[in-house]
N, C-alpha and C positions, 0 to 999 in steps of 0.2 A: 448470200447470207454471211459466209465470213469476212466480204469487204464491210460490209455494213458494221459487223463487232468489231471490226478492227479501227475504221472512220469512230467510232462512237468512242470507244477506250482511247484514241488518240488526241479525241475532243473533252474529255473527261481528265487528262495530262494535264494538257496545255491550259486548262481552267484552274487545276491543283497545284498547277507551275507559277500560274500567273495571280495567285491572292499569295504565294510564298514570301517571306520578308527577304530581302538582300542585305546580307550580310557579310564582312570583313574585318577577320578579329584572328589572332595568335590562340592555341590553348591556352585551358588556363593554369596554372601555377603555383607555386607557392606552399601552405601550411594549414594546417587543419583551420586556424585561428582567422586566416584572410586569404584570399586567393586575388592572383592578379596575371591580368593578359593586357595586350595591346589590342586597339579597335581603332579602325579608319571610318572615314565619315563618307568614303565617296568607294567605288569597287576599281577606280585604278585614280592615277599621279593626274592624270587629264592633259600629261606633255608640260605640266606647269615646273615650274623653277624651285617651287614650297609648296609645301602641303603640312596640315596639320594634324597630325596623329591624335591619341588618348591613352593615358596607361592607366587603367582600369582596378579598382581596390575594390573588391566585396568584401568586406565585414562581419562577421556575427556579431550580433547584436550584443549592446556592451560594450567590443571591444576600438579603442583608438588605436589612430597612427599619426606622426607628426606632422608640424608645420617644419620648414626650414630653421627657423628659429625657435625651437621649441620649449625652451626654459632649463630646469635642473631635472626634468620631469624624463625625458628621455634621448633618442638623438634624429635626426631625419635622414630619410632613406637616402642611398647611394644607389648610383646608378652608371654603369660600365656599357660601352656604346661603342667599344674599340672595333668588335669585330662586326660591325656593319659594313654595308655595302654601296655603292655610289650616293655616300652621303658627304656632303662640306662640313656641315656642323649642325647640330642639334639643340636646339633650348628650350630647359623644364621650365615652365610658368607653375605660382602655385596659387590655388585658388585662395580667397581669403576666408582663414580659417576661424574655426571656433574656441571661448578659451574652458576648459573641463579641470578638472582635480583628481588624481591616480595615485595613492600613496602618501595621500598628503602632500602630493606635490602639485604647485599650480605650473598644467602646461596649455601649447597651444597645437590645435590637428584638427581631425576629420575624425566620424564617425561613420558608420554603413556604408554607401556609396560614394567615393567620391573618384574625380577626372583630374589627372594632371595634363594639360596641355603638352603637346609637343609640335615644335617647331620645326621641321626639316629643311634644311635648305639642301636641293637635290643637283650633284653633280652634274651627270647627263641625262637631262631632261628625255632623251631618247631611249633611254634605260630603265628598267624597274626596279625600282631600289630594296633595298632586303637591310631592317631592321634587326639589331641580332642586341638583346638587352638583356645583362647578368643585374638583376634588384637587390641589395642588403639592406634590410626593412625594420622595424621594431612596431609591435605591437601591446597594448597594454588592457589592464581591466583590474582584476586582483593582483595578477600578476603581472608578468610583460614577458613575452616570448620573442626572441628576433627570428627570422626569416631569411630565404632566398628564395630567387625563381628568377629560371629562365628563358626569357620568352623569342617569339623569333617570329618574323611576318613579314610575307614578300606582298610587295605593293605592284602588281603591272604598270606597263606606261602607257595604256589604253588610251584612244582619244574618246572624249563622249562620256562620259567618270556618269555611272548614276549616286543617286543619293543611297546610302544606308542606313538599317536600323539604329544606327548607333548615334545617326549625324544629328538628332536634336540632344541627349545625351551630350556628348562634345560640345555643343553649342551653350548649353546650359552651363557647363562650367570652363567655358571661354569667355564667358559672361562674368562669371567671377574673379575673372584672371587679371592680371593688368598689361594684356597681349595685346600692342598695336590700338591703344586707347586714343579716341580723337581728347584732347582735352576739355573743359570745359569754357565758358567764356569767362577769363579773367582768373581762373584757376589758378593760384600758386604758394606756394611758401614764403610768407613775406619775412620770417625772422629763425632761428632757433638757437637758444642759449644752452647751455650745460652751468649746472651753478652747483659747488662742490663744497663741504664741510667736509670737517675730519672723520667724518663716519658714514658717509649720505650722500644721493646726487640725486639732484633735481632736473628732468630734460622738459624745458618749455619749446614747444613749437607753434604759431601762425599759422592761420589757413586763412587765406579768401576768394572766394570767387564773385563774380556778379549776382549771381541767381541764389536764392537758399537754399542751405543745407539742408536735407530731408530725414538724413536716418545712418550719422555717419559715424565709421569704427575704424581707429586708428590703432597701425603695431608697429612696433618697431624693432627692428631685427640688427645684428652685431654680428660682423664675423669674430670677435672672441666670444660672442655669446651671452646673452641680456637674460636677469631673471624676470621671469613674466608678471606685471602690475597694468591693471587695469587704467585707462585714460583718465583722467580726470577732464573732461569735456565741458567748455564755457561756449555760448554761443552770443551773439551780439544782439540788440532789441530786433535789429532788421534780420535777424538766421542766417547772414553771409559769410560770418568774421568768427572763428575758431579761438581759443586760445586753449593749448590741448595741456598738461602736466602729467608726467609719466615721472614718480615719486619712488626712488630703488632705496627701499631703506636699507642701513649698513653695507652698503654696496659703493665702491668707491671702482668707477669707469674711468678707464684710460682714454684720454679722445686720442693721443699718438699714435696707439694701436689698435681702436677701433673704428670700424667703417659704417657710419649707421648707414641705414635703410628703411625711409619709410614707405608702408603699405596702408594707401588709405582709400577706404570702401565706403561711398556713396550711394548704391545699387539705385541705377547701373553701372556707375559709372567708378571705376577701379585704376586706381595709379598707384607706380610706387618712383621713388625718387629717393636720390643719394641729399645727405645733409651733413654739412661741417659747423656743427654748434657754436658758437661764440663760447668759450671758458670763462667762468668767472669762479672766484672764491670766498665765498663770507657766509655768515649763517643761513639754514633753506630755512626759509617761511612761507608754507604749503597755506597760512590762511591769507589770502589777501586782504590787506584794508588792514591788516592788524600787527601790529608795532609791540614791543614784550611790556611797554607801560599798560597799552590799554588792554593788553590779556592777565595783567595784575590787577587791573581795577576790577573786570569781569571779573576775573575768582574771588575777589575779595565781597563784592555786589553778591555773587552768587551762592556764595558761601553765608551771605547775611540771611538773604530769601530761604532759605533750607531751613531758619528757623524755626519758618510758617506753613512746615511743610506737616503734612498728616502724620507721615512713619517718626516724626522726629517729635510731636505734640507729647505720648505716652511718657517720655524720656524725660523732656524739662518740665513735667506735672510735677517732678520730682526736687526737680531745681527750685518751683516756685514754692513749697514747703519749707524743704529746708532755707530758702532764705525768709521767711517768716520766723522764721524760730531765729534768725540773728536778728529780730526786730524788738529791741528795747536792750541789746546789748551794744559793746562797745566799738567805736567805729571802724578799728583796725582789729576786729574778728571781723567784721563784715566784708572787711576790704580782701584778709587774709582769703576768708569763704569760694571768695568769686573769681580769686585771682587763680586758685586751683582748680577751679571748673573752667576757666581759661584753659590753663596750660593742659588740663588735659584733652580738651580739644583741640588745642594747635601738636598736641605730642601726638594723639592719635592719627591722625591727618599725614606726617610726617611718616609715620611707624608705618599707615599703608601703603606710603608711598615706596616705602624699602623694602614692604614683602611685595608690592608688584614688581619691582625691579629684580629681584631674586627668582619669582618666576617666570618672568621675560628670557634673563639670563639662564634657566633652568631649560628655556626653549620651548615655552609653552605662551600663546598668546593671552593679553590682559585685556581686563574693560570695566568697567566700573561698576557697582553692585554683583561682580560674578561670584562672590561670594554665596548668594542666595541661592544659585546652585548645587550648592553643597550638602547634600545632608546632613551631616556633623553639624555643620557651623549651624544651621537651623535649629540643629538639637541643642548645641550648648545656649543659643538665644534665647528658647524655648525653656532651659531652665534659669537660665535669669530673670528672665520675666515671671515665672513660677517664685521665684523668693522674694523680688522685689511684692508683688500680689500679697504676698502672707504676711509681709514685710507692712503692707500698708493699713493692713487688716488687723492688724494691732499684735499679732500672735509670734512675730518673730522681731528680734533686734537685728540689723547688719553689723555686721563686724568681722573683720577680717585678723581674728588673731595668729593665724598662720603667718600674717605677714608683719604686723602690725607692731607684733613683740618685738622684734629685729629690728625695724627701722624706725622705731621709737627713742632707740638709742641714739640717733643720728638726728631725728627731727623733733627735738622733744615738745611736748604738748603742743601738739596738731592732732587732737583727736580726730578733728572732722577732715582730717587733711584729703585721708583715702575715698571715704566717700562722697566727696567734693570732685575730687579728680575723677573717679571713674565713671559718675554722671556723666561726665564731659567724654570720657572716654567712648561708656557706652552709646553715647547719644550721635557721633560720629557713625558710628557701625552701622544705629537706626536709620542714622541718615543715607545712606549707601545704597539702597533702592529707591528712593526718591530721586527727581531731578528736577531744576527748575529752568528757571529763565538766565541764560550766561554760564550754567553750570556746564554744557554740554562742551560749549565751542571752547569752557575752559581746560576743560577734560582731556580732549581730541589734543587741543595745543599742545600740552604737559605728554602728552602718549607717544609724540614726536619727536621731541626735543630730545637735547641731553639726559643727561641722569642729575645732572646738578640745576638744571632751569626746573625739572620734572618736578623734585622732592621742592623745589622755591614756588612752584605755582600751587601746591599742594600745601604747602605751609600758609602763604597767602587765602587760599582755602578756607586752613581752618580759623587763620585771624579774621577773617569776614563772618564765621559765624561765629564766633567767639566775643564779636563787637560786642551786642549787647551785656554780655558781665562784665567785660573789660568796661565798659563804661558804668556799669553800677561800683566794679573797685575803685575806677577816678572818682565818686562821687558816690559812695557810701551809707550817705545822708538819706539817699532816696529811699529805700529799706524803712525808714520811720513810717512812711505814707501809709506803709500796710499795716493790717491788725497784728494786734500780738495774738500772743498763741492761744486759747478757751480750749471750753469743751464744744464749741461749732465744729473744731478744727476735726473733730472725730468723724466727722458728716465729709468733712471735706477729703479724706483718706479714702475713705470707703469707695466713694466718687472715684476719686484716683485708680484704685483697686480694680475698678468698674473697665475702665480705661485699659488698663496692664493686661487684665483678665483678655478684653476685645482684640487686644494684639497679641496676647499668646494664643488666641482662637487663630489669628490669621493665618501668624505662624504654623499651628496647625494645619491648616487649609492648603499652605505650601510643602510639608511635608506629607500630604497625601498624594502629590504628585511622584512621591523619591516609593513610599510607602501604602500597601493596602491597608483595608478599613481593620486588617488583624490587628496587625504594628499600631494604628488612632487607636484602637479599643484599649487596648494593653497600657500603650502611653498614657491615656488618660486616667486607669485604674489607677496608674502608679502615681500619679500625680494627686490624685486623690488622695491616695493611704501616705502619701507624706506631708498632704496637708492636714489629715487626722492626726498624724504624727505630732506635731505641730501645737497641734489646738491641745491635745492628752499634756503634751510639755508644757506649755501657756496653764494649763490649771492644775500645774504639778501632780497630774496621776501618774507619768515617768517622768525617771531624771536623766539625765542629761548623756548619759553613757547610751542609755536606751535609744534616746533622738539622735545620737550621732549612729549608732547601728540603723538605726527604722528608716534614716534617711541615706545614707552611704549605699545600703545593699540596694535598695527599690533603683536607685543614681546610677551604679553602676549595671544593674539588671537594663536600663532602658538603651544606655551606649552599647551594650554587648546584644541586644537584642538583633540589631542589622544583621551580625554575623554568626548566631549561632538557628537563625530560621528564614523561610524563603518566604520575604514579608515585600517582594518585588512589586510596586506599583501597574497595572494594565491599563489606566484611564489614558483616553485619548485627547490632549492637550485642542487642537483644533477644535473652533466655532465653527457652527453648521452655515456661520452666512460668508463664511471668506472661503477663498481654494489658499491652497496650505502649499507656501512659499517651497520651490524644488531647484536648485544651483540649475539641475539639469535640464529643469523645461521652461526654463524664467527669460530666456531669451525668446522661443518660440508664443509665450503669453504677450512679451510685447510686440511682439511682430503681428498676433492675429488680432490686437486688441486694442483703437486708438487711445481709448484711455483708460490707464492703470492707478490703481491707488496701495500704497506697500506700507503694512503697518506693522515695523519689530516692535514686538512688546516680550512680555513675562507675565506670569501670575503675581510675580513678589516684584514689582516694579509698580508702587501707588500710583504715580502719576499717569503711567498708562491705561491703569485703572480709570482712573480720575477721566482724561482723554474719551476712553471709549463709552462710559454710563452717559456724561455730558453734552458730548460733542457728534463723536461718529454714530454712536447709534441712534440719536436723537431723529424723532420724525422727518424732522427739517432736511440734514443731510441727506438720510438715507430716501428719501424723497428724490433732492437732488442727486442725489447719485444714480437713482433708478433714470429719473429723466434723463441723463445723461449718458445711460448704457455704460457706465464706471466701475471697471470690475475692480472690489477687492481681494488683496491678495495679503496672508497674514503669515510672516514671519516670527514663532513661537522659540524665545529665548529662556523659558520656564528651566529647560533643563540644557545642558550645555550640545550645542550643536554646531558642528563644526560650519555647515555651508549659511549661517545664521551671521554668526564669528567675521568669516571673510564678506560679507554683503555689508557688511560694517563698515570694518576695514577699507572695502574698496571705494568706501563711500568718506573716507576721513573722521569714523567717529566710532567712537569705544564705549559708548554706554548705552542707554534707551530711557524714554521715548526716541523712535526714528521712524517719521514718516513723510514717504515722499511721491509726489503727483509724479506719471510719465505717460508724456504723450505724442501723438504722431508729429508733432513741431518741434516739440522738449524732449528728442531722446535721451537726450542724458539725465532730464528729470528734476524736478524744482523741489528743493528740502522745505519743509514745514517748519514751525516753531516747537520746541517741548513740549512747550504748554498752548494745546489746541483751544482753537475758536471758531464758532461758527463761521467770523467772517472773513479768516483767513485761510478758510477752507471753500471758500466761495470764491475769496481775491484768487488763489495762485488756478482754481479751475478756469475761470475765467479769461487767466491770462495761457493759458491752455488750448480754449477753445477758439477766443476770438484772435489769437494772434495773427 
């Protein structure tokens, strides 16, 4: 009886022995934040010469650890190997890492689990070698905490090695690594230049192989240390021929003293290789194909089309008025008229060109319409379009005797001087969420450059929209064609009115994003009782003392409003048909998804508008998009967002519209035009699916 219990519990072992995983691994180590040990892939050396260890990072969720080259972001672990035992030498491989943002700082690591390879090469192979590893580590999230741990793990020299738990683990990011890589067929580096300004370095590098690229991510590492920018990644019509651009703005690289290294991932296939750039020195021009003549004709083209642009229509209704009203006067008032709605468009153009420059240099990134951002600048929009409205309505004059007295002195009789100019002014501002055709690439150019090409391309800017008066001042004559002034003209104001009114609604519309429906209700009371104001003034029930009180206190009540109640907006910017663009999982969306469509837009950005009522949502596409399992993904610039900002950036362009096709052929992804079209939304899917 008790051989039997004993036979049974013995056979009852050896079955609980025998589903047990085998395993070989150090404890583990380390800091609340990550823990790390060593793990083998095999239960002894197997009498071999090398063996490939793993040093093991668990993570709480959240937090990073570095790549070797990590950026300004943090530093990469250290790793002390002294007091090991019959080992020759040891070599860390690092898998190819991911790029994330900690602090505002763009770095490049790992996140939750990751495997650093190790290489051993084993003295006497007769021997069991003993691993003894002191780690100094940094990890990051809100904060960055650094670490130690140390680890220790004796390896047998057992013949007959089985496999471990750990050994697909290790495999998996030996796979990552650029460990003992066969190369591929015709794989190599055929060039790499360094091209240097006085403020800036350009690193171009070559890639070709025989076979097509599939899904490839180029880094580039420095032992003085590179700040981390995304690839700019071209590929050739056949997907063989790379031509990569790694763009370090204000970053002037030493090639005497440094070592590049490139790490380039294909999966599966992972190489890294030393490169000695060719130096050169003269201006970087990050666009190709584009010479600084033909980025003058674009912004000058660009700046014409912005005429005909929607946000900019409300603004010259105003222009086409008042040059009516110089119609049967003399030709040099006419000529005077148009020549100051010039200049105040090429002054305005200029004048943002030096507040973007000041907050560049303030350390803050630019882009074009981010104004609209703002809720102030909405607000003070919101009340000029309020005066001009009452203004057209017959019930107010403009005039600016605040200023008008003073500089009367100096410009004398130019009544209409001021509001000549500030048309042109204002209409500039208008312009500013709108984009067109040329407007963008001329944008991006100017956002590159110097500070002196910047404010010249920007000047050119505003002489391209400023063409047409400038050519009604050469030619003044043409002002006769129109009627003179009636009483239609009263019909034609109101009209106008109609118009101003429709844009300060919009306006509207955009500060319900900043603001709840308390702060619209209020705004619009006030705006009301000072358009009563107004009207009580116009039929002399008060005078004038009255309307500057009735209008100043309601003025200053709606600016002071932001900060004396909690009038915080909750509306959720996000359309229900896109997934809502994330720095953090934008890499993982195109990996699980062969084709992607990305569309930065804004609420206060018309042409995006325009883009999506027309084009994207249109039966047609959204049909083809459906047939084509095309996921959209929507990047929402309504209100300022930092990982919105850098997808820009990494992308060469500083304003919006930006949208762009990616696909399992195109990882790097084909830029669309500003201004969408059905069938250039067809062409680049196309060259997408059938490539």
């Amino acid at each position: 009886m008790l051989r039997n219990i004993f036979l049974t519990n013995l056979i009852c072992l050896l079955v609980f022995l025998s589903g047990q995983s085998i395993s070989l691994e150090s404890q583990w180590d380390g800091i609340n934040e990550a823990k790390l040990r060593i793990i083998s892939p095999l239960t002894s050396t197997n009498s071999n010469k090398t063996i490939i260890l793993g040093l093991h990072y668990e993570l709480k969720k959240g937090w990073k650890t570095y790549w070797k080259s990590p950026g300004a972001g943090g530093f990469p672990q250290e790793i002390d190997f002294s007091n090991s035992k019959n080992i020759n030498n040891i070599e860390v491989f690092w898998p190819t890492p991911e790029q994330f943002e900690i602090l505002g700082l763009k770095s490049l690591g790992y996140s939750e689990n990751v495997v650093f390879p190790l290489k051993i090469e084993i003295a006497d192979k007769s021997k069991p070698i003993e691993l003894n590893a002191r780690v100094h580590f940094l990890v990051c999230k809100e904060i960055c905490v650094p670490g130690d741990a140390n680890l220790n793990l004796v390896v047998p020299n057992l013949t007959n090695a089985e496999t471990t738990e750990h050994a697909n683990l290790i495999e998996k990011f030996v796979s990552l690594s650029p460990l003992d890589k066969v190369l591929r067929k015709g794989f190599e580096i055929q060039s790499a230049q360094l091209v240097q300004s006085d403020q800036d370095t350009l690193l171009k590098i070559n890639f070709i192989q025989q076979e097509k690229f599939q899904n490839p991510k180029i880094f580039v590492s420095g032992d003085q240390g590179l700040p981390v920018v995304k690839a700019n990644i071209n590929l050739n019509s056949q997907g063989n021929e790379i031509k990569a651009e790694f763009f370090y703005r204000n970053t002037i690289i030493d090639p005497a003293k440094t070592r590049f290294l490139v790490h380039f991932s294909d999966f599966p296939f992972v190489v890294e290789k030393s490169i000695s750039p060719e130096v050169s020195k003269h201006l970087i021009n990050i666009f190709s194909g584009h010479n600084l003549l033909n980025i003058v004709l674009l912004s000058i083209l660009g700046g014409l089309i912005l005429n005909a642009m929607p946000c900019v229509l409300p603004v010259l209704s105003l222009k086409i008025l008042s040059a009516m009203k110089y119609s049967g006067q003399e030709l040099p008032a006419v000529r005077k008229g148009f020549i100051y709605t010039s200049l105040g468009i090429v002054f305005s153009y200029v004048f943002l060109s030096l507040t973007l420059l000041a907050i560049r240099y303030a350390g803050y990134q630019i882009g074009w319409g981010i104004q609209f951002q703002q809720p102030y600048f909405l607000m003070f929009i919101s009340l000029i379009l309020l005066m001009f409205s009452i203004n057209m309505l017959g019930y107010y004059e403009i005039s600016l005797p605040f200023i008008s007295g003073k500089i009367s002195r100096i410009i004398p009789r130019n009544d209409n001087f001021f509001s000549d100019f500030f048309i042109g002014f204002f209409a500039t501002l208008m312009a500013t969420p709108c984009s067109a055709p040329f407007v963008g690439t001329a944008i991006a150019f100017a956002f590159t450059q110097s500070n002196l090409t910047m404010i010249s391309i920007f000047a050119f800017m505003g002489f391209g929209m400023a063409l047409p008066y400038i050519c009604i001042a050469l030619f003044p004559a043409a002002v006769r064609i129109m009627p003179t002034s009636g009483s239609w003209m009263l019909w034609v104001k109101r009209t106008m009115a109609i118009l101003l009114i429709a844009t300060l609604l919009w306006i509207g519309s955009l500060l319900s994003n900043h603001f709840n429906e308390v702060f619209i209700i209020l705004s619009s009371l006030l705006a009301i009782f000072i358009f009563i104001i107004f009207v009580l003034n116009f039929r002399k029930i008060i005078n004038k003392r009255k309307l500057y009180i009735g209008v100043v206190v309601p003025l200053l009540t709606f600016f002071l409003l932001p900060l004396i109640g909690n009038f915080k907006s909750k509306l959720e910017l996000i359309d229900d048909k896109w997934i809502k663009y994330s720095r953090e999982d934008f890499d993982e969306i195109l990996n699980k998804n062969d084709l992607v469509f990305v569309d930065v837009t804004a609420d206060w950005c018309v042409t995006c508008q325009f883009n999506k009522q027309n084009v994207i949502y249109s039966d047609e596409i959204q049909k083809l998009f459906l047939d084509n399992e095309v996921l959209m993904v929507q990047a929402d610039w309504t209100l300022p967002d930092d990982d919105v900002r850098d997808f820009l950036n990494e992308n060469n362009k500083f304003g919006i519209p930006f949208n762009i096709f990616y696909g399992e052929k195109r990882p790097e992804g084909l830029v669309l035009p500003e201004l969408l079209t059905k069938s250039s939304i067809r062409e680049t899917l196309n060259k997408l699916i059938n490539k």
